[in-house]
N, C-alpha and C positions, 0 to 999 in steps of 0.2 A: 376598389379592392383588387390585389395581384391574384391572378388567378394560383391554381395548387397544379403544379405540374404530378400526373400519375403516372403509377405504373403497375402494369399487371405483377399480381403476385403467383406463387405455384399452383396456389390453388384456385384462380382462376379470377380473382377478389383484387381489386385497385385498390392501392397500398399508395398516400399522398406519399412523395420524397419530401416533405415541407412538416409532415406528423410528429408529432412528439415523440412516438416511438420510434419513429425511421431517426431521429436524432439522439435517441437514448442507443440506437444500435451504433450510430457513428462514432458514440463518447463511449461506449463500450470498449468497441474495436481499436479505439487510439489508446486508451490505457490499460487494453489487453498486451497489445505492443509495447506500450512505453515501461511497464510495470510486471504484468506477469510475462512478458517474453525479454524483453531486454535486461531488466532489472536482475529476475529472479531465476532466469534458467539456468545460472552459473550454480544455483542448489543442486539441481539433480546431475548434473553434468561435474561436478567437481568431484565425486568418488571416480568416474573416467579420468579423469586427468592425473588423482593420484597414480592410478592405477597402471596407466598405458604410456602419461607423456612426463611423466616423472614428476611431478609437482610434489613439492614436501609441502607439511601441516601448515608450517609458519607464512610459507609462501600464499598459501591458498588463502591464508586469515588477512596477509597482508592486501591480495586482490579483492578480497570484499570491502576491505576497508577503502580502497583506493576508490570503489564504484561509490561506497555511500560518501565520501567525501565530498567527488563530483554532484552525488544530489544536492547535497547541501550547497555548493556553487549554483547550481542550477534554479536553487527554490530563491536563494538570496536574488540570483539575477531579476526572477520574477517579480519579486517585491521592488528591485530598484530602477527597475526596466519594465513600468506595466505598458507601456505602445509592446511591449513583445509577444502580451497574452491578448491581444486581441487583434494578432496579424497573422490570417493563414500562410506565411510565405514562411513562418518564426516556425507553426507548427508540422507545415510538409517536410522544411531544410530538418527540422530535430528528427522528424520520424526516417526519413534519408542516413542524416550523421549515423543513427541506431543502428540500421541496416547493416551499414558499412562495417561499424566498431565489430558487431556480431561474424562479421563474413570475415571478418581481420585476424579473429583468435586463430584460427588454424592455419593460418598462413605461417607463422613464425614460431618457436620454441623460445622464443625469448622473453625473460618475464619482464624486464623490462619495457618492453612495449606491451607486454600483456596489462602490465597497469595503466600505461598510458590511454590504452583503450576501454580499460573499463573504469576508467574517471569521465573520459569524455562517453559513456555509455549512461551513467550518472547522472549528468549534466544534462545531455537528451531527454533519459526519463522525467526529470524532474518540471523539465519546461513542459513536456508533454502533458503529465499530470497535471499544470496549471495550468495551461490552456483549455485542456477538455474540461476541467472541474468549474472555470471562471463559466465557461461557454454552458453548462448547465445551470447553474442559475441564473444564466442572464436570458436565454431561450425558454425556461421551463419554469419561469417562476410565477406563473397563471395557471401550472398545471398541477396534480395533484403530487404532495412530498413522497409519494414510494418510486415515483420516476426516477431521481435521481439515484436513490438507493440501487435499483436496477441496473445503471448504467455502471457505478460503481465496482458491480457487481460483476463488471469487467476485467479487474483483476485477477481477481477467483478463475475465471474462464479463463485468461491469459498464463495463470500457474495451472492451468490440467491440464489444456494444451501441448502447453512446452513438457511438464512432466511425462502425460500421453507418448510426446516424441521420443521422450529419452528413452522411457518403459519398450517400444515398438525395436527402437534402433541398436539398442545398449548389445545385444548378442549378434546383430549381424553386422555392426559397422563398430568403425573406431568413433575416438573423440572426436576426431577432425571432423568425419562426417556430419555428426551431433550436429556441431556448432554449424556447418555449412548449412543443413537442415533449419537451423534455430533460426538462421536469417532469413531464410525462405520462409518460415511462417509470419515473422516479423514484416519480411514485405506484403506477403498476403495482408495479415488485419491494417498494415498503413493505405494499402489500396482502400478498403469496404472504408476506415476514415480520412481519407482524403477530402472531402469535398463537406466537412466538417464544420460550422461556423459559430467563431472565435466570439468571445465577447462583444457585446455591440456596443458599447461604449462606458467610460469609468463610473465604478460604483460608488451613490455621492452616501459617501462613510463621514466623513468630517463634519455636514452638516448633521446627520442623525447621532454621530455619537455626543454632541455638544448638545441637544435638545434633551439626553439623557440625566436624568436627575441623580446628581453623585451621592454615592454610596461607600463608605470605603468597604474592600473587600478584602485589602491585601493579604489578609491571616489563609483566606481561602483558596484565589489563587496563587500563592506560593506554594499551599499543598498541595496545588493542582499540578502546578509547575515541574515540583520533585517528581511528583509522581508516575507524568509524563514523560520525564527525561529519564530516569531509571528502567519504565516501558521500554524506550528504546533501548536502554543496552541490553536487556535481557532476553526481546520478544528478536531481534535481530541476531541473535546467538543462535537461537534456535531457524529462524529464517535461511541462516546460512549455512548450517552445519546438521543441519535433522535427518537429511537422506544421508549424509556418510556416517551419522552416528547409528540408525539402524540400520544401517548393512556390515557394518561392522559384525553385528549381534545375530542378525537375521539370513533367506536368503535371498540371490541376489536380484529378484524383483518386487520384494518388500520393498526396497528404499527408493524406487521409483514411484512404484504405485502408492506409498502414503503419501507423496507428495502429487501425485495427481488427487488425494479425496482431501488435501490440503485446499485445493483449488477449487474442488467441485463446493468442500463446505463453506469456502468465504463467497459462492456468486450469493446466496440468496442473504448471507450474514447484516449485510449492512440494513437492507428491510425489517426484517427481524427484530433488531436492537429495536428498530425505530418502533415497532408494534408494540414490543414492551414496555419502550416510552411513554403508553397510554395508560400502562396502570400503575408502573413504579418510577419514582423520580431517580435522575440522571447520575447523580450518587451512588446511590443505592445500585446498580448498575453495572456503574465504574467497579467498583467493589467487587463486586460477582464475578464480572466477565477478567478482571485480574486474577481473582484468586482460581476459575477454573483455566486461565490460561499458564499459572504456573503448573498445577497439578497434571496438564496437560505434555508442558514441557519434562518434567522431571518422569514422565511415567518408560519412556524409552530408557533411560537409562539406571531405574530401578528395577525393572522388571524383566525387560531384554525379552520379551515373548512376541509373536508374530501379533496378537491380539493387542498389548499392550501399544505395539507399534503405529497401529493402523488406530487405533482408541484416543492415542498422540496427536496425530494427526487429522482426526478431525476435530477434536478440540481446539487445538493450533489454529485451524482457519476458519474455526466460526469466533472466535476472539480479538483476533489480528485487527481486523477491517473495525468491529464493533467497538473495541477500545478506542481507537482513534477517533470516530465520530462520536462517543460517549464525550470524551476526553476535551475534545473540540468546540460540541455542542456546550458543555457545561463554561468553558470561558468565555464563549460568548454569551450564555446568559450572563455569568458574572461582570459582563459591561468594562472589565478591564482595559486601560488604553493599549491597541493595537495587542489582545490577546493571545489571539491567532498564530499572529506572527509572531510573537514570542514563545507560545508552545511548541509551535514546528520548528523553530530552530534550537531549542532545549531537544525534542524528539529527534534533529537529525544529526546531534552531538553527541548523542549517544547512542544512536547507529554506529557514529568511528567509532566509539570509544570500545563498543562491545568486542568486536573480532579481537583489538589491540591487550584487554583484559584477559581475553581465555586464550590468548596464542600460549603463554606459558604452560597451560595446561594440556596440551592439546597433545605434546609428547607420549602421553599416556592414555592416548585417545581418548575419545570426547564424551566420557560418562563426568568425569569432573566439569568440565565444560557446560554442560545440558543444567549438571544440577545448581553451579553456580547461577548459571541465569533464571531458572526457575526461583533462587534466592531472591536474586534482585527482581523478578516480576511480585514477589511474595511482597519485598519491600513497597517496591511501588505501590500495593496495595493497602500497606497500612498506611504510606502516609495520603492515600484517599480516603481512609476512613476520617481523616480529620473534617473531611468535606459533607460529613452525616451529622457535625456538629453545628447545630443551630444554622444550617444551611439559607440562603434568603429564597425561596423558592418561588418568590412574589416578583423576582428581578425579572421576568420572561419577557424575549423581546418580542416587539410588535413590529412586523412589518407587513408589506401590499395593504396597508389599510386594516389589518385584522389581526386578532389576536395568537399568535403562533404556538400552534399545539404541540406537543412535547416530540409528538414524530416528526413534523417539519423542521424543527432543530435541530436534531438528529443527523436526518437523510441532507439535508442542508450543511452539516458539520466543515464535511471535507471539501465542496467548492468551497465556502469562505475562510479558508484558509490561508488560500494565496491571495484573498482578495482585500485585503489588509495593507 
């Protein structure tokens, strides 16, 4: 047996670097970076740029689009290039390219390369995300399901962070600074996940999904399907436009600091859902965590009060994270071929699609916008309800030898995503 290399901790207590927690903090820290810094700091920092470096509406709808684009390249690579997710050299160079893209915005006033970089910032994130998510399941899957949840839970800390920054810096520095600052944080969390370890070898799926006894489900997952593709145009509406539509309304450190309790409410979010998993089925759930995530989005832009804003806001990020592993967890119980992979790419299709939907509206700033998407999360949610219909809840998968309870589904959701 290899020995556990230690190390003292503050408190005076050896902390294994080999512990499941010391690796729930590595997958943290890499999709704090990949996700809530790289991905989502263009949230809080995009009212600066209107502001200061001249960016118009439509410009700004077009750079988010450009970045979720790039995910969506980046998730496909993963699925067509898996030697990529279980090679540290794949996940240091993505967390590197991040750094860079991030340190690159202030350099130029040209949108054109503004996009250029936040596709290739995209791409980064998205390899990022599957590396750390494969690398969770494939290290923790002996250990108990709210680990991973935790680690997840690194996004959430990754959007208060960067939100944090922008909230601190927004009155004494410009944009530029912001984004120089963004990259500094960005390289900080890629140092603590540097030394991060990738998948350890492929997940043997083909032989377990053929031992599966077929079932047809297609009525189910196609509800699932819509429902999750709509998810995205709507919950990315508000993703990328909720600080500049409350500060339009409010003042001007509301719309930083709801997106920092944006952050604080998704770390613990993902655990959560998974508790709840133990006494109400994965449906019933979906359902819920939609309809309070529209009522969530729509509340800024009906109500316009400092209260409303910040009420927004943490509804927003206890739903975001939860939905997707709801969403996730529920096709793969329904045993669908390569489900997964087909819901995340249905979900990152309408990530483009959203920005490219409400740019028209956006001239009249972003109360139509907010409540459009809160529409289409509403949507999303009835056609889940068709998923409460005679639902198969007997389909639950079994795997390590035992029967997998409704939270390890769950907390499990989002690494097997890319692992498809």
């Amino acid at each position: 047996m290899s020995a556990r290399i230690q190390r003292p901790s503050a408190t005076g207590t050896n902390i294994s670097v080999n512990s499941p927690w010391a690796h729930v903090a590595r997958a943290a820290a890499a999709l704090a970076a990949g996700m809530g810094v790289g991905r989502f700091v263009y949230t809080p920092i995009l009212p600066l740029m209107h502001a200061q470096a001249g960016l118009s509406a439509s410009a700004g709808a077009n750079l988010a689009t450009a970045n979720y684009a790039g995910y969506l390249v980046g998730a496909l690579m993963g699925i067509l290039a898996p030697a990529l997710i279980r090679s540290p050299f794949a996940l240091r160079a993505c967390l590197v390219a991040l750094t860079l893209t991030l340190a690159g915005m202030p350099a130029t006033h040209s949108t054109a390369v503004w996009l250029v970089l936040r596709l290739l910032a995209g791409t980064a994130s998205a390899l990022i995300f599957v590396i750390a998510a494969n690398s969770l399941l494939s290290h923790l899957s002996e250990h108990p399901a709210q680990l991973p949840g935790w680690a997840f839970g690194g996004v959430g800390a990754g959007i208060a962070l960067s939100g944090l920054l922008v909230l601190v810096l927004r009155t004494a520095a410009d944009w530029q600074a912001v984004w120089w600052a963004s990259a500094a944080l960005c390289a900080a969390l890629a140092a603590v996940s540097w030394n991060l370890r990738p998948e350890r070898m492929p997940p043997a799926v083909e032989g377990a999904t053929a031992r599966r006894p077929r079932t047809s489900t297609h009525c189910w997952f196609g509800a699932l399907f819509v429902s999750y593709t709509l998810e995205g145009v709507g919950y990315i509406v508000a993703g990328t436009f909720l600080v500049a539509a409350i500060g339009q309304k409010s003042p001007g450190w509301v719309g930083a600091g709801a997106w920092v309790l944006v952050g604080l409410a998704a770390v613990p979010s993902a655990a959560l859902w998974a508790r709840l998993g133990r006494r109400w089925s994965r449906p019933d759930l979906l359902l819920a965590a939609l309809v309070v995530q529209a009522v969530g989005i729509a509340l800024p832009a009906v109500l316009g009060s400092v209260a409303a804003a910040l009420l927004s806001a943490l509804l927003f990020g206890a739903t975001f994270i939860g939905v997707s592993t709801l969403a996730l967890a529920t096709g793969d119980q329904l045993r669908y071929p390569r489900s997964v992979a087909l819901l995340t790419t249905g979900y990152s299709v309408g990530q483009i699609l959203g920005p490219l939907v409400v740019a028209p509206l956006l001239q009249h700033g972003y109360q139509r916008a907010l409540l459009l998407a809160a529409a289409v999360v509403l949507a999303a949610a009835l056609a889940s309800g068709v998923l409460r219909i005679g639902f198969p809840h007997h389909m639950a998968a079994v795997r390590h030898g035992g029967s997998e309870s409704p939270s390890t589904a769950v907390d499990a959701a989002p690494a097997s995503a890319d692992r498809t």
